[in-house]
C-alpha positions as CSV (number, residue, x, y, z in Angstrom):
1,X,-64.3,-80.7,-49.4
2,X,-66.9,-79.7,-51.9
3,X,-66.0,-78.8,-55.4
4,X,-66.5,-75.3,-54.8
5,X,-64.3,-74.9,-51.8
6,X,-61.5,-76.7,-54.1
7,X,-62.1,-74.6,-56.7
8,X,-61.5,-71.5,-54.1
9,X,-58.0,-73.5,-52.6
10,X,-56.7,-73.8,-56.2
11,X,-57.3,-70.3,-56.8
12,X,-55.5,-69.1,-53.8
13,X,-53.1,-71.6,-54.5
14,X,-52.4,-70.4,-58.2
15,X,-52.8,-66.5,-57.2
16,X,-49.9,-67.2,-54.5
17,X,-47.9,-68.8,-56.8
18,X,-48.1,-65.9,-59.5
19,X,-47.3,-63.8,-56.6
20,X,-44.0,-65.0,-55.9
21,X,-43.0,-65.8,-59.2
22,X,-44.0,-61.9,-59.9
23,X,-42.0,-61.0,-57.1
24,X,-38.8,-62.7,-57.8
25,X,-38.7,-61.3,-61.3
26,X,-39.6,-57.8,-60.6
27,X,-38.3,-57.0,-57.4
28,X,-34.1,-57.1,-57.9
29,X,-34.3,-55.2,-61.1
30,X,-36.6,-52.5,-58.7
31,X,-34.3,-52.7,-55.9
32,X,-31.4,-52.3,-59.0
33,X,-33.2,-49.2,-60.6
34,X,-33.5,-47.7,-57.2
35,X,-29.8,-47.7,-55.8
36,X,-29.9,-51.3,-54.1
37,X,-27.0,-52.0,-56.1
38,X,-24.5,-50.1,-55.0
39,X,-22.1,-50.9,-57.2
40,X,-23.9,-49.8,-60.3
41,X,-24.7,-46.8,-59.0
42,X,-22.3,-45.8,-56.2
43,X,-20.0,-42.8,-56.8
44,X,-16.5,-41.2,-55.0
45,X,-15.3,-37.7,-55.7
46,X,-12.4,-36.3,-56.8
47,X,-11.0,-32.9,-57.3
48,X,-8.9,-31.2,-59.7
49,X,-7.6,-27.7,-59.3
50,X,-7.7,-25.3,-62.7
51,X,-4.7,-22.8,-62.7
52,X,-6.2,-21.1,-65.7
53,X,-9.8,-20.1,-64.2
54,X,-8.5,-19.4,-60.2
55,X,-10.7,-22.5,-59.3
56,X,-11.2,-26.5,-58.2
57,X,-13.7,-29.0,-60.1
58,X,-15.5,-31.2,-58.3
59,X,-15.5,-34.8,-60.2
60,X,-18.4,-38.1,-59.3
61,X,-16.3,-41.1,-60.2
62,X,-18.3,-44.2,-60.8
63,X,-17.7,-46.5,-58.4
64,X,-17.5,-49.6,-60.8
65,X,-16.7,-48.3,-64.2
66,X,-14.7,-45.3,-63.5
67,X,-16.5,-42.9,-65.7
68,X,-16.5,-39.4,-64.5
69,X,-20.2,-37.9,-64.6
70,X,-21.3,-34.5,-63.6
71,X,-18.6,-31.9,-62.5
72,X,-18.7,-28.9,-60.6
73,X,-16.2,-26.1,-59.7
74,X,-16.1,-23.4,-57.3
75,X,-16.3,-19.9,-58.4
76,X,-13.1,-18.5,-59.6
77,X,-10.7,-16.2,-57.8
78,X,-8.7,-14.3,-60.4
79,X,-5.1,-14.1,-59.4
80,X,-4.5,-17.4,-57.4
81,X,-3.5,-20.2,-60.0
82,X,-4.3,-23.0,-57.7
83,X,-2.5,-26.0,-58.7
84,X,-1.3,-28.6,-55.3
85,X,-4.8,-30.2,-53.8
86,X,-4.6,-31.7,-50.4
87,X,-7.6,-33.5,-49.0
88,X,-8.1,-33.6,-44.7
89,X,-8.3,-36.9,-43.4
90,X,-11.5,-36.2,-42.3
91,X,-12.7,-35.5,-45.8
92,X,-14.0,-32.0,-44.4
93,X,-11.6,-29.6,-45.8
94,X,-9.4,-29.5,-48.9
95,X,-6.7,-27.0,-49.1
96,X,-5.4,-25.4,-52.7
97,X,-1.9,-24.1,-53.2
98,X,-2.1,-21.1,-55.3
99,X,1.6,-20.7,-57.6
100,X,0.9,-16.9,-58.2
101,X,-1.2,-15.7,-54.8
102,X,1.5,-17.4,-52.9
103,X,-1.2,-18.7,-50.4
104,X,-2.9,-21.4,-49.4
105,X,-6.9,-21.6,-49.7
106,X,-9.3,-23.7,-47.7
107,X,-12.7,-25.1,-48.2
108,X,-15.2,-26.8,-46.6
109,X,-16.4,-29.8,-48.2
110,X,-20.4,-30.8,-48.0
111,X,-21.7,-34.5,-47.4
112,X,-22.4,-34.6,-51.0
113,X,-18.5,-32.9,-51.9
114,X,-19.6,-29.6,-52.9
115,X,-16.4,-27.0,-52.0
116,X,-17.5,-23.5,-50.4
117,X,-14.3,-21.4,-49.8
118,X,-13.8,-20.1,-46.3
119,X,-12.2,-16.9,-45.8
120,X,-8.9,-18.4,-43.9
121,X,-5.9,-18.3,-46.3
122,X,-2.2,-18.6,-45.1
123,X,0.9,-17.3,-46.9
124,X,3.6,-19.8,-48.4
125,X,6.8,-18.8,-50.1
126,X,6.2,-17.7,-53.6
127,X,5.4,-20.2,-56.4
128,X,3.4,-22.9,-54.3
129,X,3.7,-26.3,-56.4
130,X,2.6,-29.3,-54.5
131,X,0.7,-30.0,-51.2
132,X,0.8,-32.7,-49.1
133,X,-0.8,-33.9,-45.6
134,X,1.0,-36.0,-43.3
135,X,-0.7,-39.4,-42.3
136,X,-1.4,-38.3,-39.1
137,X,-3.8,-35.3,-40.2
138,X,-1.4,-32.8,-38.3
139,X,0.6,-31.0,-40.8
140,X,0.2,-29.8,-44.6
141,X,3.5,-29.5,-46.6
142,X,4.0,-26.9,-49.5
143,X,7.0,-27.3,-51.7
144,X,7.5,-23.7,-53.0
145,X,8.9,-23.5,-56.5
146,X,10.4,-19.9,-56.5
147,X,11.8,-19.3,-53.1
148,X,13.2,-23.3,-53.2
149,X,11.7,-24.2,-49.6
150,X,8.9,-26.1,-47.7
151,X,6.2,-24.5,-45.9
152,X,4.9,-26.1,-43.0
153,X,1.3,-25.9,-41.2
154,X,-0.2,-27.1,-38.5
155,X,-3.7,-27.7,-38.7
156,X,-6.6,-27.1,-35.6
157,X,-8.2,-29.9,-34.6
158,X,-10.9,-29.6,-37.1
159,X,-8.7,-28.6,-40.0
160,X,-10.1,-25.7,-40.7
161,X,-7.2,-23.1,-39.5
162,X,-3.3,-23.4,-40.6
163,X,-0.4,-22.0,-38.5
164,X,2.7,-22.1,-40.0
165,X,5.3,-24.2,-37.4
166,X,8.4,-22.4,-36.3
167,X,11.0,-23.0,-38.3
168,X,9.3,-22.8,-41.7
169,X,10.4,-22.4,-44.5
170,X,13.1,-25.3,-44.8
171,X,15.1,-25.3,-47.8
172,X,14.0,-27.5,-50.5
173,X,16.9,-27.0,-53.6
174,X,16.4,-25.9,-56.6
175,X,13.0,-25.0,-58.1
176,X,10.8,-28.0,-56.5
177,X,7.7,-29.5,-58.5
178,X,7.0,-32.4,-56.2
179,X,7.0,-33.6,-52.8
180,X,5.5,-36.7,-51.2
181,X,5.4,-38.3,-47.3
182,X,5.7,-41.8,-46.7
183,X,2.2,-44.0,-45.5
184,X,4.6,-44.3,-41.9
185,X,4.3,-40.4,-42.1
186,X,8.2,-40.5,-41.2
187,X,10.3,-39.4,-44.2
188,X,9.4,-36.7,-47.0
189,X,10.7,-36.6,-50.3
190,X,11.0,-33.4,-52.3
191,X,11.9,-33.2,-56.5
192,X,14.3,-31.0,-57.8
193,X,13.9,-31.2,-61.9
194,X,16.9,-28.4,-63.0
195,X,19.3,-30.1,-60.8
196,X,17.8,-34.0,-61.5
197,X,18.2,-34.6,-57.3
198,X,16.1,-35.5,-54.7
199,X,15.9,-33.8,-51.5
200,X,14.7,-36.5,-48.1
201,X,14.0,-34.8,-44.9
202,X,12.4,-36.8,-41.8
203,X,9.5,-35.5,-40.0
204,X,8.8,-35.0,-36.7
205,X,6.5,-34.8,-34.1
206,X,6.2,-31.4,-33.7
207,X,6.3,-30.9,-37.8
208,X,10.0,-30.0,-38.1
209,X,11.8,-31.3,-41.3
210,X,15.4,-32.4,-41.0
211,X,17.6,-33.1,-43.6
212,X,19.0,-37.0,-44.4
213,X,22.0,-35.7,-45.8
214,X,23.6,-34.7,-48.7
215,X,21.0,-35.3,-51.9
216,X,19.9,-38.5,-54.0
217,X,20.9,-38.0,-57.6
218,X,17.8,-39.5,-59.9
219,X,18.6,-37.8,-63.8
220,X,17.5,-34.5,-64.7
221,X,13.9,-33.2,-64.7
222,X,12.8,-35.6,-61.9
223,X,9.8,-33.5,-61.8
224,X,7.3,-36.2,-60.1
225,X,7.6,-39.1,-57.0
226,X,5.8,-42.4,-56.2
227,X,6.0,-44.3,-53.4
228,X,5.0,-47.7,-53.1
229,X,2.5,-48.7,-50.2
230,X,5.0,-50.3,-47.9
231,X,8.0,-47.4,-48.2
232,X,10.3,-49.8,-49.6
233,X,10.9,-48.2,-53.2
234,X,10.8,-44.6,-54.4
235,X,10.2,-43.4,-58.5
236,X,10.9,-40.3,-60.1
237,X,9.8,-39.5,-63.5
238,X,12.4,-37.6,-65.2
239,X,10.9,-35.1,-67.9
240,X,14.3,-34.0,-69.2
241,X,15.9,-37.5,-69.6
242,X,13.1,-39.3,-70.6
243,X,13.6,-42.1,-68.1
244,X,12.2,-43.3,-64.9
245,X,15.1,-43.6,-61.7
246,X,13.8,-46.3,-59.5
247,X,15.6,-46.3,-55.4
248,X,14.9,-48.7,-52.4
249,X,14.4,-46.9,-49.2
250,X,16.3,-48.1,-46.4
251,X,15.6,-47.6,-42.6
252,X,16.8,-44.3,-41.8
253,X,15.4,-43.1,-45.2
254,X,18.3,-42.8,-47.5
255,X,18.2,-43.9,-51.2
256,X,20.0,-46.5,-52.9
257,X,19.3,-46.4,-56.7
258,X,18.3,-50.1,-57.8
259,X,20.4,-51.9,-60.8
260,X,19.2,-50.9,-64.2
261,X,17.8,-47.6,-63.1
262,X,17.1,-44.8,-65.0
263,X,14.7,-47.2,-67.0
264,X,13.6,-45.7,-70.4
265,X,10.3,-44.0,-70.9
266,X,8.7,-42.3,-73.7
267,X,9.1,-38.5,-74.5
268,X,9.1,-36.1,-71.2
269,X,7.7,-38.2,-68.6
270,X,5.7,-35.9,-66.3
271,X,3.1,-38.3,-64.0
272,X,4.0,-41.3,-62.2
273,X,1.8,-43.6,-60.0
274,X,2.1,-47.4,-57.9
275,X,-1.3,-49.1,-58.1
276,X,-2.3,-50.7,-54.3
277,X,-0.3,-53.5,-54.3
278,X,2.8,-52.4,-56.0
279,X,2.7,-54.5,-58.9
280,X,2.8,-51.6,-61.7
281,X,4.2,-48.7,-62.4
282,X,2.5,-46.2,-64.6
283,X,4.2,-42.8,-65.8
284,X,2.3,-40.3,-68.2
285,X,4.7,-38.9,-71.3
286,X,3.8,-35.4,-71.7
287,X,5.6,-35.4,-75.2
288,X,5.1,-38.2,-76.8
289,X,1.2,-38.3,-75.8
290,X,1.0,-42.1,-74.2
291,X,1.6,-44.1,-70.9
292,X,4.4,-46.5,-70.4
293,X,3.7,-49.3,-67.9
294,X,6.1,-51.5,-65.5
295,X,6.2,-54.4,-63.8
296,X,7.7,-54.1,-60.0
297,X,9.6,-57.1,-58.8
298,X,9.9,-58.1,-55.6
299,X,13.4,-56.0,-55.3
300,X,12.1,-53.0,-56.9
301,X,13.2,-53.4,-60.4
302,X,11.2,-52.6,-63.5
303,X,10.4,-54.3,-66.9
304,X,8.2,-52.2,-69.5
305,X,5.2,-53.5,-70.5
306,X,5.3,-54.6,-74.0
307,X,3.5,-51.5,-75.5
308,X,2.9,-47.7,-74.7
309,X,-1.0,-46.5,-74.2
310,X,-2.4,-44.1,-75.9
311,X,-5.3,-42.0,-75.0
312,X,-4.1,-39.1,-73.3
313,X,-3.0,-35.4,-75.2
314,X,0.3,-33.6,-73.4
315,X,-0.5,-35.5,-69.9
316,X,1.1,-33.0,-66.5
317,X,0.4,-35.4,-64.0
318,X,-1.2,-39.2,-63.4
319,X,-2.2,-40.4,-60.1
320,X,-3.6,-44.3,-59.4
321,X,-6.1,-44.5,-57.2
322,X,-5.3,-46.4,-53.4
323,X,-8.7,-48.0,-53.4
324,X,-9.8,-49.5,-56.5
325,X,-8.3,-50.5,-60.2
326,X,-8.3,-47.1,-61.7
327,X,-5.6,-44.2,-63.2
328,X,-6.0,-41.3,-64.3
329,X,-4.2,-38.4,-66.0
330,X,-4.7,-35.0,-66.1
331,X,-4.3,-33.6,-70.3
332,X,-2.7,-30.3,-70.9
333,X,-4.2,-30.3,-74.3
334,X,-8.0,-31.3,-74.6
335,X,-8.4,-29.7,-71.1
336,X,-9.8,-33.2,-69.8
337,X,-8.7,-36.1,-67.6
338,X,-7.8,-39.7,-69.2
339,X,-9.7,-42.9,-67.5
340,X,-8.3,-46.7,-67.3
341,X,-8.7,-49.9,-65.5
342,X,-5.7,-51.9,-65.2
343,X,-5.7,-55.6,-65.2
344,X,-4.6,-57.0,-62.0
345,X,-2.8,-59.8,-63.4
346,X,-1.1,-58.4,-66.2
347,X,-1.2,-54.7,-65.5
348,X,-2.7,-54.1,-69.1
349,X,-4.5,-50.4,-69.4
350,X,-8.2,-50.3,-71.1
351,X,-9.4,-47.0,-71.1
352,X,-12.9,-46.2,-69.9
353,X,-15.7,-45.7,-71.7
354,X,-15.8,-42.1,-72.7
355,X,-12.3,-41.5,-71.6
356,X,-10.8,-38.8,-72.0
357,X,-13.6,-36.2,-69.6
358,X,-13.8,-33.2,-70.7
359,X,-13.2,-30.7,-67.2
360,X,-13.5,-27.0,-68.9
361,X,-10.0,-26.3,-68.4
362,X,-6.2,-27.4,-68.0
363,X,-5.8,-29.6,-65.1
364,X,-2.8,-28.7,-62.8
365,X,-3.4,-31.7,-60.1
366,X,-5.7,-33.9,-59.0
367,X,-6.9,-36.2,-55.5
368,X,-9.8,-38.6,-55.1
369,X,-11.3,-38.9,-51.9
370,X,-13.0,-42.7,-50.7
């Protein structure tokens, strides 16, 4: 080869070299900058309905750090109070229970989450509280607060029309704030905070509730229910009694209250959530301004945490997501919602960075879609 020609093959050589060495610096953090990493820049929604302004804010969770970034809302409808959120299976409509319209409203939710208001509504009993939808996609539940009963609809194949079943409205006791369905979709739970009882009902195929029998006794101001993953425990968080009442669930649905139970909180517990795997226990004090944590053994019994987490202002509800290691509670004073990541080992709470989000208004409840 003459020296000129090697001279040209070290070149090329050299140049190909740079190349990849070029490429293998450059390229991830392009790929990173530009969305290839989807767990940098990934997002869910959730939504929280404002009673005060008639009207529900859309929320983009980050994926990975659980910051909430830009927030949107739908435009308010004077009158209507929404406060239950229930999100379709399908992740196409979202229904709102309105506590002073005494309706239910729907919207149709874009690819990207944005809510538009269609112009179905159905009537409930008066007061609406809390909305639910059974696993199965067929039926919404609303626990009515003032006329103490459960509406129930079925929904069209789409979700996008409700027809309340014959039969409804079943009576609920006194003054319900909460009610929640099993994952097997085949018991529902409803609280009663004046009387401090729980109300269980099966469900059935054709949406029809039926009472279990006479009620569970939890202490008074049960005002909120968690259910664990696998329907073997149920938790209230009693607001009056400043406690938590912990019950297994047996086969036929009835509740046995678990030794040690009521387990002390702080002041006026108001939120309560499981994370995934039922390993903690998370209830939001309303009065004392914190979060008090629990261990769940494998019978159902709780030991605190060894301290009480700050961060939140007058929390009215907290809610752990079922896909990922975040909670979050909804701030009566501060009109924001309160971030954390829980340790899966020890259940320890970190808030997030930026925690608490400031939302515009007072939260009344909350749901994240995945």
């Amino acid at each position: 080869m003459s020296l000129q020609k090697a001279a040209r093959a070290a070149l090329a050589g050299r140049n190909r070299s740079l190349f990849i060495l070029i490429a293998a610096v450059f390229l991830p953090a392009f790929f990173v900058s530009c969305g290839g990493s989807s767990k940098s820049k990934a997002t869910h929604n959730a939504y929280v309905s404002l009673p005060q302004l008639g009207a529900v804010a859309l929320l983009h969770i980050n994926d990975s750090t659980g910051a909430i970034g830009a927030i949107s809302q739908t435009s308010p409808v004077l009158g209507t109070s929404p406060v239950g959120v229930a999100l379709h299976p399908s992740k196409k409509f979202l229904y709102a229970a309105n506590s002073d319209a005494s309706t239910v409203s729907i919207f149709n939710v874009a690819g990207d989450g944005t809510l538009t208001q269609t112009g179905n509504t159905a009537a409930t009993g008066s007061g609406p509280r809390a909305a639910v939808i059974d696993p199965s996609g067929k039926f919404l539940l609303v626990a009515n607060s003032l006329t103490n009963d459960i509406s129930v609809f079925s929904m069209d194949s789409g979700g996008s029309a409700l027809t309340e079943i014959a039969g409804s409205r079943f009576p609920a006791g006194a003054s319900p704030t909460d009610l929640q369905i099993t994952p097997s979709g085949k018991f529902v739970y409803v609280a009663n905070p004046n009387s401090g009882l729980i109300l269980g009902f099966s469900l059935a195929a054709d949406g029809t509730l039926t009472s279990l029998g006479a009620p569970f006794s939890a202490r008074v101001g049960a005002a909120a229910i968690a259910i664990d993953a696998g329907e073997h425990f149920l938790y209230t968080a009693n607001a009056t009694d400043n406690s938590v009442s912990a019950f297994t669930i047996d086969s036929a649905g009835a509740l046995h209250s678990i030794p040690g139970s009521p387990y002390p909180a702080g002041t006026a517990p108001r939120g309560i959530g499981i994370d995934p795997a039922t390993k903690f226990l998370y209830v939001a004090n309303q009065g004392s301004n914190n979060i008090s944590g629990f261990t769940i053994a494998a019978d159902g019994e709780l030991t605190a945490m060894a301290t009480l987490v700050s961060g939140v202002t007058a929390p009215v509800f907290l809610i752990a997501e079922t896909a990922g290691g975040f909670i979050y509670a909804g701030n009566q004073s501060g009109n924001g919602i309160s971030s954390f990541s829980y340790d899966a080992t020890t259940g320890a709470l970190t808030a997030v960075s930026g925690s608490p989000f400031t939302i515009g208004s007072v939260p009344g409840a909350m749901i994240v879609s995945h």
